[in-house]
C-alpha positions in Angstrom: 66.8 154.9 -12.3 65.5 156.0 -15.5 62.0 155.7 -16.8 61.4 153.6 -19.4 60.8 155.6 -23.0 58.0 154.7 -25.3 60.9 153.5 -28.3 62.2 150.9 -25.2 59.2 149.0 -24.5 59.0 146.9 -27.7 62.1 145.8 -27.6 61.5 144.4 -24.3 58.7 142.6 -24.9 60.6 141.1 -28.6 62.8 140.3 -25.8 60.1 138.3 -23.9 58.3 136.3 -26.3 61.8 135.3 -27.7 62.8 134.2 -24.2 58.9 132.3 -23.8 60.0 130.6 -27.4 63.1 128.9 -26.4 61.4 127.6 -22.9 58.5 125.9 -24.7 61.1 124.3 -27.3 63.4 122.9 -24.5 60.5 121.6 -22.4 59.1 119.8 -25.6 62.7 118.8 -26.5 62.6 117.0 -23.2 59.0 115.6 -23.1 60.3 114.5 -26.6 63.7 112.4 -25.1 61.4 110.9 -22.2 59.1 109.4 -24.4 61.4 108.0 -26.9 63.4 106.2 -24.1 65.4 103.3 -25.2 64.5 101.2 -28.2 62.1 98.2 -27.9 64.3 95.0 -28.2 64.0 93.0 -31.5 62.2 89.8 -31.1 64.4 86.5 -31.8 63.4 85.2 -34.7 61.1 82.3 -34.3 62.5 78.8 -35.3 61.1 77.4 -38.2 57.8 75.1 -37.7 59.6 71.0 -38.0 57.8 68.9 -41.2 55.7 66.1 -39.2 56.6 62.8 -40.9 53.4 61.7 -42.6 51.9 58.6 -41.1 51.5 55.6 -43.1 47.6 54.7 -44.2 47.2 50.8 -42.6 46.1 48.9 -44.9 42.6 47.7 -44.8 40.3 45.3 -46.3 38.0 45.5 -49.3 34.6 47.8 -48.8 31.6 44.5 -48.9 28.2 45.2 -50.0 25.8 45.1 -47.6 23.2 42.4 -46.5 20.4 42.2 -43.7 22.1 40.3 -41.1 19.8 39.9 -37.7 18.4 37.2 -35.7 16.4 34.4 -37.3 15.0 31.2 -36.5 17.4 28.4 -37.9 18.6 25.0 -36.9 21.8 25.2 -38.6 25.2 26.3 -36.2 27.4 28.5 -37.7 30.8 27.2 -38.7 33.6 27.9 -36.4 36.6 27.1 -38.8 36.9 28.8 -42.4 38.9 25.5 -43.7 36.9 22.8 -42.9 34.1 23.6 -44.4 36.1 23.7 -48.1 37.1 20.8 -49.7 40.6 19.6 -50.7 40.5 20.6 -53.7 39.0 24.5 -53.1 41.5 24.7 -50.2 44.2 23.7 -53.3 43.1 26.3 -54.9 43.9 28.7 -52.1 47.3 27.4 -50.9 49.5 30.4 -50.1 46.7 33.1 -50.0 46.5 34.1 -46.6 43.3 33.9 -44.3 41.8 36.4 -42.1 45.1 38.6 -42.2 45.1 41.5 -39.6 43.5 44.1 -41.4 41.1 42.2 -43.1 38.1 41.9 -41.5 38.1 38.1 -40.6 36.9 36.6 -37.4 33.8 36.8 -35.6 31.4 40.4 -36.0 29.6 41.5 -32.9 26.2 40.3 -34.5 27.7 36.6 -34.1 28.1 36.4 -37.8 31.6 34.2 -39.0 34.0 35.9 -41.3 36.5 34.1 -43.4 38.6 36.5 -45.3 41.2 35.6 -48.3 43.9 37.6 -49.4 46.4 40.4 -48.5 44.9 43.8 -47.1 45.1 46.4 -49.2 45.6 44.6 -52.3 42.8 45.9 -54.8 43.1 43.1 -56.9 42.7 39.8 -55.6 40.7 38.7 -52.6 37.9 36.8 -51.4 35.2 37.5 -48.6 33.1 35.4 -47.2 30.3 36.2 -44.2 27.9 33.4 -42.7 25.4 34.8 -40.4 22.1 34.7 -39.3 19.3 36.8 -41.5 15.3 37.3 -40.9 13.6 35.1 -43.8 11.6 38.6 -45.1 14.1 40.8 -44.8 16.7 38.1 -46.9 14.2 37.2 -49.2 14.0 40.9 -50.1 17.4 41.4 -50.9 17.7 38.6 -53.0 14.7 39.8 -54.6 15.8 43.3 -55.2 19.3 41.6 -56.3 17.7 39.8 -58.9 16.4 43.1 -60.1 20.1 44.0 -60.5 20.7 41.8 -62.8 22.0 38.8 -60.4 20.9 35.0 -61.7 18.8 33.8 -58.9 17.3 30.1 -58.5 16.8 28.1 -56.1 19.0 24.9 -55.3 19.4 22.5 -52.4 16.6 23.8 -50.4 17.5 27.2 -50.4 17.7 30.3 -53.0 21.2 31.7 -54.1 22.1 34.6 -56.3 25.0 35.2 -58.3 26.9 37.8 -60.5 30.2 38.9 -62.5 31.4 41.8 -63.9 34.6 43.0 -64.7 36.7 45.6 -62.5 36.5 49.6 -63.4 40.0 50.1 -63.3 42.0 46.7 -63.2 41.7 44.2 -65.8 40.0 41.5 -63.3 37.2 40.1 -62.8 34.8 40.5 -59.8 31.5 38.9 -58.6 29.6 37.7 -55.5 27.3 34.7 -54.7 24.5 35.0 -52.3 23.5 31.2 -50.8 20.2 31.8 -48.0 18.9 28.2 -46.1 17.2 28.1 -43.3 17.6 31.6 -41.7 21.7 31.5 -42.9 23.1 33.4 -45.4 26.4 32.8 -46.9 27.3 35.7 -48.7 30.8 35.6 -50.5 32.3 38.6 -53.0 35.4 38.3 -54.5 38.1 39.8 -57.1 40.1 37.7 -59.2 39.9 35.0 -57.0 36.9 32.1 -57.4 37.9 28.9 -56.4 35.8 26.2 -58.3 33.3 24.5 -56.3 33.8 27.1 -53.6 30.3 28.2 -52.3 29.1 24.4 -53.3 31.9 23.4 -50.6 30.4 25.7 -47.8 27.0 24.2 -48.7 27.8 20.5 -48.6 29.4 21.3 -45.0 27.2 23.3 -43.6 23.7 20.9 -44.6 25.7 17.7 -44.9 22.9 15.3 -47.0 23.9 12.2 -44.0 24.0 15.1 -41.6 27.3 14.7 -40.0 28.8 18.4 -40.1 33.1 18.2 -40.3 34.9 19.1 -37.2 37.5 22.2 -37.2 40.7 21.5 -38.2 43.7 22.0 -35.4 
């Protein structure tokens, strides 16, 4: 064999490195291809979100003023029948409007107070509300006070005190009011838009402290 020259031994090591070169770039070529692998499948597009129908708002009745209802001393039973305690002629005047309509708010409250409620719910325009209930003498005869402060006519008929008001609607071209009646631990408070029967809180009065006494029985 012959020995290896000085001029040889560069060429062998040239010959090395190049050899060390192409090892590293196939081993990276296939750390490369084994973490590619295959392509992540594409998602399926996700369906569209389906429009909810929008529920229909119930219709509800009109938003009353408030007034101290509670227990109280009285000798006078409440009514149990919203007609009979009108007369003929009030009840004329109300032939067709509906009474105590679901949605309204008519019947009997929790606090045992009656409800007699006129008119369509959800009509803006044209109803009448009437609660009879029960209402400690100073806490009443506050809020008529502080009503009269308001610019309500008070006075004080038939053994009791009543309060009353008009006024015209913000919006609509009606006119609204209310008419506070308080007798012996009872008030009969009524508020009402565009419709005001004549005689119609006079009516409830007569029948609820009859001057022979004798209160009318509910109609059938």
């Amino acid at each position: 064999m012959l020995p290896h020259t000085a001029a040889s031994r560069p060429a062998t090591r040239r010959r090395a490195r190049a050899g060390a070169i192409a090892a590293a770039a196939a081993a990276a070529s296939i750390l490369l291809a084994a973490c590619t692998g295959s392509p992540a499948p594409t998602p399926p597009p996700s369906a569209a979100p389906t429009p909810s129908a929008s529920a229909t708002p119930t219709p509800t009745g009109p938003v009353l003023a408030d007034f101290p209802f509670g227990p109280s001393t009285s000798t006078t039973p409440l009514p149990d029948d919203c007609r009979a305690i009108l007369t003929d002629s009030v009840l004329a005047e109300l032939e067709g409007v509906p009474l105590n309509a679901p949605g309204m708010g008519g019947g009997i409250r929790p606090d045992s107070s009656r409800v007699c409620a006129w008119g369509e719910p959800g009509a803006a325009g044209t109803w009448l509300v009437t609660v009879i209930g029960f209402a400690p003498y100073r806490e009443a005869t506050d809020a008529l006070f502080a009503l009269g402060n308001e610019g309500y006519t008070c006075y004080e008929p038939d053994e009791g005190v009543r309060c009353e008001r008009t006024w015209e609607h913000e919006t609509l071209p009606v006119t609204q009011g209310r008419t506070l009646y308080y007798r012996d631990g009872i008030i009969v408070d009524t508020q009402y838009s565009n419709l005001a029967p004549t005689g119609y809180t006079n009516a409830i009065i007569a029948a609820m402290w009859p001057s022979d006494g004798i209160r009318p029985t509910p109609t059938p």
